[in-house]
N, C-alpha and C positions, 0 to 999 in steps of 0.2 A: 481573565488575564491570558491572552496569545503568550504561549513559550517561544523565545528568541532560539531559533536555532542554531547550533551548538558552531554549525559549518558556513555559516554568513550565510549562505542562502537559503533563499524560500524554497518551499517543496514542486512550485511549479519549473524552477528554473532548474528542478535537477531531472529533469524530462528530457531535457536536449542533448542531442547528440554531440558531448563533450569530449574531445577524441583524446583525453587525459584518462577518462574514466571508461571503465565497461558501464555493459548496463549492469552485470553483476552488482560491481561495487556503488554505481545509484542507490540501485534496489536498498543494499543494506544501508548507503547514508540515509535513506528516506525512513527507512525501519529504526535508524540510531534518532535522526530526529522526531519520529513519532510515538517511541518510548519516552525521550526527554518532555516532550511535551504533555504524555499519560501521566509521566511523575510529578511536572509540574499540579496538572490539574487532581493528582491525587494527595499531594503535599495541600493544596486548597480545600480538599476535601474533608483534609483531616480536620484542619482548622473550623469547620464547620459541625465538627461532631460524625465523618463518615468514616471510621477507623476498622475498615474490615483490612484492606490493605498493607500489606508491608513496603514501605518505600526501599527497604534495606536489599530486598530482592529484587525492586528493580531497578537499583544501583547497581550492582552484581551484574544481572543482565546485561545493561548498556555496559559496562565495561570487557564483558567477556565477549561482546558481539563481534568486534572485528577478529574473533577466535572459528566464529564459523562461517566455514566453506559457503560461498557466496554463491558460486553455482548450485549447492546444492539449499540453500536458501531461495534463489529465486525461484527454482525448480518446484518447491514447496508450495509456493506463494502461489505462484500459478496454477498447481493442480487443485489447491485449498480453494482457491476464490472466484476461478473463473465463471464458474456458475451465478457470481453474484457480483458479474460486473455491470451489467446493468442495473443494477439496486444501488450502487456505488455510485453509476453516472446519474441515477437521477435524485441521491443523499436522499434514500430511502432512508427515516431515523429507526423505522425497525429493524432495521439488518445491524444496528447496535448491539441490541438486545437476543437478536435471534442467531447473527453470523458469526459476529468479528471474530469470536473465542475459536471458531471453526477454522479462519483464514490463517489467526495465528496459533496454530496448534502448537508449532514446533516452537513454538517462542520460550525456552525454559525460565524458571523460576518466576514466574508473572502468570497469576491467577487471571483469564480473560474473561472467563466467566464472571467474575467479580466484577474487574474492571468497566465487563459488556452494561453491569446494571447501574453503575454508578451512571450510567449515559441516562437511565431513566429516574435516577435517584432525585427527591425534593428535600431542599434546603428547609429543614423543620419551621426554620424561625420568617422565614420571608415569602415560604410558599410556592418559590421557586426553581426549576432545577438545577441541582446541584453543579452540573455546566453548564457554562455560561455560552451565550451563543456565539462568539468568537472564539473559543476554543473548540467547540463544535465543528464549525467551518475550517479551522486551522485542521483538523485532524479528517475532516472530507475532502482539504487538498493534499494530504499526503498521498491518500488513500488515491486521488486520482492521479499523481503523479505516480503511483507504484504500477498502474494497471496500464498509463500510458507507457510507459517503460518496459512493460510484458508483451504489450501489443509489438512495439518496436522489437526486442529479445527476438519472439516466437518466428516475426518476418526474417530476421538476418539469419536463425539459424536454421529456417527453412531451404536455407540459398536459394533467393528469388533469381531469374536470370529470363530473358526472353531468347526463344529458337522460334526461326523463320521456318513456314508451314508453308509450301507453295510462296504465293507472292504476299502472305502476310506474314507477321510478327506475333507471336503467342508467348504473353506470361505464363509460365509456372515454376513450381518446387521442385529442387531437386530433392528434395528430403521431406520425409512425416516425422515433424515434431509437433508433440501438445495437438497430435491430428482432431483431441472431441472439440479444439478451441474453435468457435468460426471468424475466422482471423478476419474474411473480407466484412463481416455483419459488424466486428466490434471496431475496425477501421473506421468503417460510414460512421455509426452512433459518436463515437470520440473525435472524431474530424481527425485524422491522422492522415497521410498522405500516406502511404507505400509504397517505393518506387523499388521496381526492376532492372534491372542490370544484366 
């Protein structure tokens, strides 16, 4: 069962450059709705007989999140994951198991390591695992919604801007932010545009 998210939208549509929202605050809707959708699937879990989990903390969690500093949320996110965005863009299903708990370290009272194995967990009675494959998918578009979001982030506060070199025009940064990210390599792979100014 897809968890309906909490904010009317899907997680791709919180990718766009919404001039209401920072990407900060995406960042953390995409994190509010891809906690609601872990508890969904781990409230399914339980029903199933997979009770390692407390739903009670990650209630607590999603409610105290818009408690934390967004900047310094994203900031996380980005240093946690960036090594594993291409495992992300190609829904690598081992980086379940191996990363997610790494990506979200900071994420208090929510056990990820837990959560990482319930991604390989089998449903005793049907031989299947325990998530199902649209909740799988639903929770590989957040995940690509959060990195498209960091790619856009990392460009804006790089202050992109073009200065004329002789009789040509040359992009570059006026700032090193997230300098180990290779901003122009993970642009190409995600189809991002980047434009200068």
């Amino acid at each position: 069962m897809v968890s309906t998210i909490k904010l009317g939208h899907n997680a791709e549509s919180m990718t766009g450059n919404d001039s209401q929202m920072t990407p900060e605050d995406r960042l953390r809707d995409n994190i509010s709705g891809l906690i609601d959708l872990c508890r969904d699937i781990i409230v399914d879990a339980e029903k199933k007989g997979f009770t390692t989990i407390n739903v009670g903390l990650v209630d607590i969690a999603s409610a105290t999140l818009s408690q934390w500093n967004a900047t310094n949320l994203i900031g996380d996110f980005i240093k946690n994951s960036h090594i594993y965005w291409e495992q992300i863009r190609c829904r690598d299903e081992e980086f379940f198991q191996s990363n997610l708990a790494i990506i979200f370290a900071n994420v208090p009272l929510i056990d990820m390591p837990v959560v990482a194995r319930l991604f390989h967990a089998v449903d005793p009675k049907s031989g299947e695992l325990l998530v199902p494959l649209d909740d799988r998918e639903a929770v590989w578009d957040f995940l690509t919604a959060m990195v498209k979001i960091c790619i856009r982030y990392i460009h804006d506060e790089r202050k992109p801007c073009i200065h004329k070199v002789g009789e040509k025009y040359q992009a570059f940064y006026q700032r090193k932010f997230f300098p180990d990210v290779k901003l122009e390599y993970h642009a190409k792979q995600w189809e991002i545009k980047l434009s200068f100014q």
